[in-house]
C-alpha positions, 0 to 999 in steps of 0.5 A: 738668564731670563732675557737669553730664556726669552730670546731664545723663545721669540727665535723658535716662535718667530714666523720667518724661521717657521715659514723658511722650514716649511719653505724649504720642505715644500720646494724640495717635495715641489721638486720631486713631484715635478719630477713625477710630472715631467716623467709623464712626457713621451720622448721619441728617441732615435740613438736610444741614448741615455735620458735625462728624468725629465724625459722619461717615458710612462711604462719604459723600464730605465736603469741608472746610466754611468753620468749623473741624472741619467736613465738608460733603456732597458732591453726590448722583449719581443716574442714568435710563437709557432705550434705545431698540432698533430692530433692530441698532441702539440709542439711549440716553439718560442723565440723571445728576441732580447733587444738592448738599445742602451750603451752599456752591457745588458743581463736580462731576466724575463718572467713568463707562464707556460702551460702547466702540462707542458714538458721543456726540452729545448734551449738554444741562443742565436746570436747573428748565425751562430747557435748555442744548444743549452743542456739539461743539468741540475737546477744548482749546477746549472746556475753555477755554469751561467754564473761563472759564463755570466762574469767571463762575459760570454754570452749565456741563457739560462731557463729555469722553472719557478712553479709548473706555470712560470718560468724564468729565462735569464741572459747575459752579456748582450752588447750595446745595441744587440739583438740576442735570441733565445729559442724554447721548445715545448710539449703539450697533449690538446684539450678535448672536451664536450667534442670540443679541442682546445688548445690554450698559450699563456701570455702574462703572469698576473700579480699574485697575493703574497701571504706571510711574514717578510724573511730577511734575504739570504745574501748569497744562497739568495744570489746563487738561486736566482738574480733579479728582483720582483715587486714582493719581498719573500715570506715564510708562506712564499719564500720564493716570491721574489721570483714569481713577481715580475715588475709590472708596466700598468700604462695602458697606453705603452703596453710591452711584449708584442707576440706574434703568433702562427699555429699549424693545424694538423687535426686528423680529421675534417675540421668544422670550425676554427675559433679563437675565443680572446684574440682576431685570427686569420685562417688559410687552407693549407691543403692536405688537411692542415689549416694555418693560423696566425693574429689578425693584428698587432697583439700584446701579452696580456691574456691568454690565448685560446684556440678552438676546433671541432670535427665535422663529424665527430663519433667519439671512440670510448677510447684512443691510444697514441704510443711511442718506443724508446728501447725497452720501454713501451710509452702510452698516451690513453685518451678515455671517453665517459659514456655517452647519452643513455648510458649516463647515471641519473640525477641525484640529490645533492649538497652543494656549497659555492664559494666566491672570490671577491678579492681586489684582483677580481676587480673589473670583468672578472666579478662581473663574470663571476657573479653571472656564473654563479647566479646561473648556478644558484638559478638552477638548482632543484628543490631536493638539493641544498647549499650555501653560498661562501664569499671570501677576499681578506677573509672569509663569510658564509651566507648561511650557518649551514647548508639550506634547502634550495627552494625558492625563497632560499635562492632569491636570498643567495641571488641579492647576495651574490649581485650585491658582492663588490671585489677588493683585498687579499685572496685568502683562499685558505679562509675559505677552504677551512669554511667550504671542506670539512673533512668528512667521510659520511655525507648522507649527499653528494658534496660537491664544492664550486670554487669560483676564483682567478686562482692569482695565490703564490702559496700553492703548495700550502693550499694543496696540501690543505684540500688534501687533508680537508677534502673527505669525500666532496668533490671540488670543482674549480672555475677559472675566471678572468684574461689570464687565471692561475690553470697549474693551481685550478687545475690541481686543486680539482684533480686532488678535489676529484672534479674539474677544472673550467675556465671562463675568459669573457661574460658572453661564456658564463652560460655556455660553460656553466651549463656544461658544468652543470651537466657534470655535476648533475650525473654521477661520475664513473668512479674507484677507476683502474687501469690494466695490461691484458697480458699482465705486464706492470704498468707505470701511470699517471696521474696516480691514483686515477682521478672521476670520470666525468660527463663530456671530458677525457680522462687523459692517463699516461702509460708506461710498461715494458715490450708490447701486448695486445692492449689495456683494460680500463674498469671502475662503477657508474654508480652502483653497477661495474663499468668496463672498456677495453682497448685494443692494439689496433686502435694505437697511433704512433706520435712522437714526444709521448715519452717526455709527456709520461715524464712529465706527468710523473713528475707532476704527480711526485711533485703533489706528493711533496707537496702532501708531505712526501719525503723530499730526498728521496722525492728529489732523487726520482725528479731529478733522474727522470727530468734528466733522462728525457730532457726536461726541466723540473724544480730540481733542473734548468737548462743552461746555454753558454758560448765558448767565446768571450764577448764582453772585454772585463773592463766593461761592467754588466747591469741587470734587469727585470724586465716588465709584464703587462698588466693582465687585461681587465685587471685594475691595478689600485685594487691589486697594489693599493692607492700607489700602483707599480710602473716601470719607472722611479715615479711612484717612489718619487711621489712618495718621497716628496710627500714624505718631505713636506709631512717632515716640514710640518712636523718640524714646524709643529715640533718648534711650535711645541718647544715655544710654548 
């Protein structure tokens, strides 16, 4: 009995049989990471066949084909823009051209942003020389109809919105080697600021942070509201990440989604300058007082786009009025001016607390130019104000207990902080908010909070909620910082924070955009604003309650009311004294579109409410009345595209595909996904797996070692 004890024991313990486990470990994860070597190799591919994983492109989003080992390419997404500008108002359409260069039939879901503002009306699918108008229905139905178009095998597109800023476009049934267009119409008003328009088109859904536990999916109510998948599982603060989280491609050298951009402008006025503030552009003289835009080069989407101009001399009215009728309704679009020069209030003695993002998507330029923004700001303070400084990323730290004189020791003690500050971890906006707002109403100062951040959160909503009920009587500022910031929740947490939203997209800004803050901060708003018919007809209006006023910025305020009168009265107080404007009939221009921009902005504001708690049946039952009255989509309506005829024969099978996003540009994707970033091919998992199997090798070495002794 000892001899087999004995036996047994010099087999575990004997050198060949440990160094034969570990043997076959290693070949299998050297395998595997070959694999992830090969896969760097480029392979220009004319018949865009199928590949095998040894030629595998970085950054090429592949599927599994119909014979072992082999990967096809997924559709191709390249994208037109046209905007059309006429005064305040702008007119965009987006042709997305899906290109599908494998053998097999194609559905492809493509994530993208929109403005925020922006009303969607228009869907239509081109397929050769035919065209599919889409129609307006309620979210679910409309996922049926593609649903079941989608199994018949007809061609059919769906548009969906998953936030205010980013929607998802789905189509299905596209044949081997087709090209299927996918045409989206929208509307937006054009930014005026410091006599400066301004007009912006989001290019790229930046990743963003994902809080919360992991939920189990939902089998098929998961299916019946969204096919396709993104890098993040849902959670109970996000249960919609999913959809928000595109795959990313972050090979730089392969970037996807080229754009090609053209902008008519029709200002109304002789234009003084024309700039775009992140991209080369190229501007021909139309005649008539319409300039054409267009890139100067080849330009991939990962950053917004921003188009500037100015007058060439520019007496701003206190107020413009643009109108549009539809039966009985009269829609109004009212552009109000603060008060100029003189009539502005005087400085006043302040409290002001700026709270910093130093998470990892912060990393790069954006740090950088949040740190020069906020040393601006901490450099300009006057000695009778007082302040803190609040940096947050995974968690959140205030530099002071509590809010301390700004003299001249205090300053230089932020300015070493705020230079010494380095991006990386989670954005827990939320951290900071309990440590910036505490909900009081009797400040013995003005308290004005500056929240410096890329905004790049999916839980919104919750955070909203939070400023709602924590704001008291501060005033919260936003600044947008980085290629391709968050604007739908930035510019919705200032206008619930009662203040303003700024956007800083390079460092050479900071000075010029933080200055112009400043001067809003310093002066006091015109505030407690109302807005009247001079004949007393009701008045439907939005946003609603009316936000401040501010120094250098429009107050844009959408009107409806029944039949016509003889113009609107607008009241408030600059500081302690009553303010007053009138705007009379003469003075309204007839644009069309204003109607859906009012439905839009109703829907906007009762989209807040729900978010603030509102009852959801009944806030549904008005989103949904009026999102199908002008044509709009909403949380609550897509708009659905389908042909009659059938182009898929049932013995074909359908693969699905998430198509990529690039990588905002300046971001850096080991700060926002850890060691082990996102590509569009298996690479990473195969990395890991063979790691995995060779620690699996030692451990059973180790484990047999342990069993000899």
């Amino acid at each position: 009995m000892d001899n087999e004890k004995d036996e047994k024991k010099r087999a575990l313990l004997d050198p060949g049989n440990m160094l034969f486990v570990l043997y076959v470990g290693f070949v299998l994860g050297l395998i595997l990471l070959a694999m992830v070597v090969d896969g760097q190799a480029a392979v220009d591919r004319g018949d865009r066949g199928g590949y095998s994983l040894s030629e595998v492109r970085q950054g090429e989003l592949l599927f599994p084909g119909t014979k072992a080992g082999e990967y096809l390419p997924a559709p191709r997404l390249s994208q037109d823009v046209e905007i059309y500008v006429s005064a305040m108002v702008a007119r965009t359409v987006l042709r997305q051209r899906f290109l599908n260069g494998s053998r097999t039939w194609q559905e492809a879901i493509y994530v993208f942003p929109l403005p925020d503002e922006s009303g969607v009306d228009q869907l239509r699918i081109r397929v050769g020389e035919r065209l599919i108008e889409g129609e307006i229905r309620e979210k679910i139905e409309a996922r049926k109809i593609y649903e079941q178009a989608r199994k018949e095998g007809k061609k059919a597109s769906l548009l969906a919105q998953e936030r205010p800023n980013i929607f998802t476009v789905s189509v299905a049934n596209i044949g081997p080697g087709e090209e299927v267009e996918v045409e989206i119409e929208y509307q937006q008003v054009v930014e005026l600021r410091d006599g400066t328009f301004s007009l912006r088109f989001p290019m790229v859904v930046g990743p963003r942070y994902i809080p919360g536990t992991p939920l189990a999916e939902e089998g098929d109510e998961r299916e019946l509201h969204f096919a396709g998948s993104g890098w993040s599982l849902a959670t109970d603060q996000v249960p919609d990440a999913p959809r928000i989280t595109p795959p990313v491609a972050t090979a730089r050298e392969n970037p996807l989604n080229p754009l090609r951009l053209m902008v008519e402008l029709a200002a109304g006025f002789p234009v003084a300058r024309v700039e775009s503030l992140y991209h080369g552009i190229r501007v021909a003289d139309e005649g008539e007082g319409i300039q054409v835009i267009r890139f100067s080069g080849e330009v991939v989407a990962d950053r917004d786009f921003v188009l500037e101009w100015e007058a060439e001399k520019l007496d701003s009215p206190h107020a413009a009025l643009f109108s549009e009728n539809r039966g009985q309704s009269d829609y109004l679009l009212l552009m109000l001016m603060p008060p100029q020069g003189e009539n502005r209030g005087p400085a006043v003695a302040r409290e002001l607390i700026f709270v910093l993002d130093t998470s990892g998507s912060m990393a790069g330029p954006s740090i950088i130019q949040a740190r020069e923004a906020l040393v601006l700001a901490l450099s300009r303070l006057h000695d009778s104000d007082r302040f803190n400084v609040i940096e947050f990323n995974s968690t959140a730290r205030k530099l002071f207990s509590r809010a301390e004189a700004a003299d001249n020791e205090h300053r230089k003690r932020a300015i070493r902080f705020v230079q010494s500050l380095q991006a990386d971890g989670g954005t827990e906006i939320a951290s900071a908010l309990e440590l910036a707002l505490d909900g009081r109403q009797d400040h013995e100062r003005i308290r004005q909070v500056i929240f410096l951040t890329d905004g790049s959160v999916g839980n919104e909503e919750n955070l909203l909620a939070m400023i709602d009920s924590r704001l008291g009587d501060s005033r919260l500022f936003t600044v947008g910082i980085g290629s391709a910031p968050n604007s739908y929740f930035m510019s919705r947490a200032a206008a619930m924070g009662r203040g303003s939203f700024t956007s800083i997209g390079k460092v050479e800004e900071v000075q010029e955009k933080m200055m112009a803050l400043f001067e809003k901060l310093e002066h006091p708003a015109v505030t407690a604003l109302r807005v009247e018919d001079s004949k007393g007809q009701a008045l439907e209006y939005y946003p609603h309650p009316l936000p401040d006023l501010y120094q250098g910025e429009p107050l844009l305020i959408s009107l409806k009311r029944s039949g016509q009168s003889d113009g609107l009265r607008i009241t408030g107080r600059l500081g302690d004294h009553p303010w007053q404007q009138q705007v009379a009939p003469r003075t309204v221009a007839r644009r069309p579109g204003i109607a859906r921009l009012w439905a839009r902005k109703k829907i906007r504001t009762l989209m807040d409410s729900l978010a603030l708690g509102g009852g959801e049946k009944e806030i549904r039952g008005e989103v949904l009345a009026t999102a199908l009255e002008h044509h709009l989509v909403s949380r609550y309506t897509s708009l659905v595209a389908v042909e009659k005829q059938v182009s898929r024969p049932p013995v074909q099978g359908l693969e699905q595909t998430t198509l990529p996003t690039n990588l905002p540009q300046g971001w850096q994707a080991n700060k926002i996904f850890g060691g082990t970033s996102q590509t569009a091919t298996p690479a990473a998992r195969h990395l890991l797996l063979g790691g995995f199997l060779l620690l699996i090798a030692l451990l059973l070495v180790d484990r047999k070692r342990r069993a000899g002794l």
